[in-house]
N, C-alpha and C positions, 0 to 999 in steps of 0.2 A: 135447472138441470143440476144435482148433485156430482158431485165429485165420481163416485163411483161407476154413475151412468154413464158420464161422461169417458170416463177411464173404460170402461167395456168399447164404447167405438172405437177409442185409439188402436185399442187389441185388434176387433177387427177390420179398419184401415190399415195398421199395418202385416194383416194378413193376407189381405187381398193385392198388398204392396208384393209381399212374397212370391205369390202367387202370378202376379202379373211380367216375373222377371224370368217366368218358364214361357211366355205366354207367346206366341212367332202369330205377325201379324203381316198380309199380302198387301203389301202399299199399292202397290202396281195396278194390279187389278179390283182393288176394293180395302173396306176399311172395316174389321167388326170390331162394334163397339156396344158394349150391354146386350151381346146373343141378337142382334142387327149386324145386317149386311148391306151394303148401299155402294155401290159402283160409282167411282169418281174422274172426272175427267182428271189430266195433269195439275189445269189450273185451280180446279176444285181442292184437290190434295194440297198445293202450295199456301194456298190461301188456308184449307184447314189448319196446315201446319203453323204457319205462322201467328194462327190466332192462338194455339197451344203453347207455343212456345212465347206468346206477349201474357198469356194466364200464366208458367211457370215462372216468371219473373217476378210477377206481383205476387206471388208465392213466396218465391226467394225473400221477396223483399219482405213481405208480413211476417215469415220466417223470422228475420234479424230484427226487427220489430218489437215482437212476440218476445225473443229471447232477451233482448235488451231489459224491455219494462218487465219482466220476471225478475233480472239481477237487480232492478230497481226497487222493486217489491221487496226483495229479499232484503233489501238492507233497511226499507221499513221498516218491517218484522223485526228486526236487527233493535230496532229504535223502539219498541214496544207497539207497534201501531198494528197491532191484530188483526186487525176491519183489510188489509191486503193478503193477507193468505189466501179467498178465495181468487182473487185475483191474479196470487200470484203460481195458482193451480193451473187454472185458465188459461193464462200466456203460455206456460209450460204446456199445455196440452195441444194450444192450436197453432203453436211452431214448432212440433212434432207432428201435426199431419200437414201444415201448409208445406214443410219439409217434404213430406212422401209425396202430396201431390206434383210439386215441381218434377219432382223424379220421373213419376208417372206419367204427368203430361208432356214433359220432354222427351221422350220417348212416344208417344201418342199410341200409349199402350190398348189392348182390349177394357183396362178397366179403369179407363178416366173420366167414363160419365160417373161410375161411382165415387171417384174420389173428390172430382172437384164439387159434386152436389155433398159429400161432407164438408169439405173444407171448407167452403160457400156458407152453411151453418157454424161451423167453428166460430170460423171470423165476425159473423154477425154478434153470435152468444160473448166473445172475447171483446169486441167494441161495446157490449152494454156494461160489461163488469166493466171495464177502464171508464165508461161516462159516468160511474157514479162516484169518480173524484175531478169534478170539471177543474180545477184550479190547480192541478198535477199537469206538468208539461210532459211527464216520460209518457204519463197515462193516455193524454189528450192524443200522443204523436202518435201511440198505439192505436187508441180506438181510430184514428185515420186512416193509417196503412190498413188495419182490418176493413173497413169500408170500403179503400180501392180494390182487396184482394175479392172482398165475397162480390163485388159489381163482376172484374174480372174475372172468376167463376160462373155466375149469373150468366152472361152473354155466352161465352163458353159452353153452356149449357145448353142455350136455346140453340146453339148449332150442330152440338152433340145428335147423332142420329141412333133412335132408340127414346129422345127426350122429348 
């Protein structure tokens, strides 16, 4: 995926981010999420909630992750080593959405089935660019956290109703 492609989803994840902070959602008696409705009992919504709120952590965390081995990169670059710029595009880009999705999913907003099925992508696309320096520990730690984060996405997902 190019740079630019990539840069067009950031734009609109974080529009749909915009978008979802207008957005009032009836906990109580139901949950819509992706233009779905589905009626939850209490324990159903607790247990939702708290699966949202274990996916926005591993967000946070890819987040600080993500930004890290970007300042790492950067100081690559810094050193002449060119071959991390796409790399250090990529960090910057999927700790700018793992970023929105936290928000989103802590919130357990109307549009968390879309965010966390990007960011779920982010983090995969972000752990291939870091594996092709195995012997980089900023990278190695990266493409890790990105693994936990798109896993906790992933499950996230398949509970998502609408998914």
């Amino acid at each position: 995926m190019n740079a630019r492609k990539f840069g067009g989803i950031v734009v609109v994840v974080l529009a749909l981010v915009a978008v979802a902070g207008f957005a009032q959602q009836d906990e109580m008696k139901g949950m819509k999420m992706g233009g779905q409705k589905k009626d939850m009992k209490m324990e159903d919504h607790m247990e939702h909630n708290a699966m949202m709120q274990e996916c926005a952590k591993a967000c946070s965390d890819c987040q600080r992750a993500c930004d890290s081995c970007a300042t790492h990169c950067a100081h690559m670059l810094s050193d002449g080593m060119k071959e991390h710029l796409t790399t250090l595009m990529t960090c910057r880009d999927c700790a700018t959405i793992c970023s929105a999705c936290a928000e989103v999913c802590s919130r357990g907003g109307p549009f968390s089935v879309l965010i966390v099925e990007a960011c779920a992508k982010a983090c995969a696309d972000c752990a291939t660019a870091c594996d092709k320096f195995p012997a980089d520990t900023y990278m190695k730690a990266c493409a890790e956290e990105c693994r936990r984060c798109e896993k906790a996405c992933r499950a996230m997902m398949k509970q998502m109703p609408g998914k």
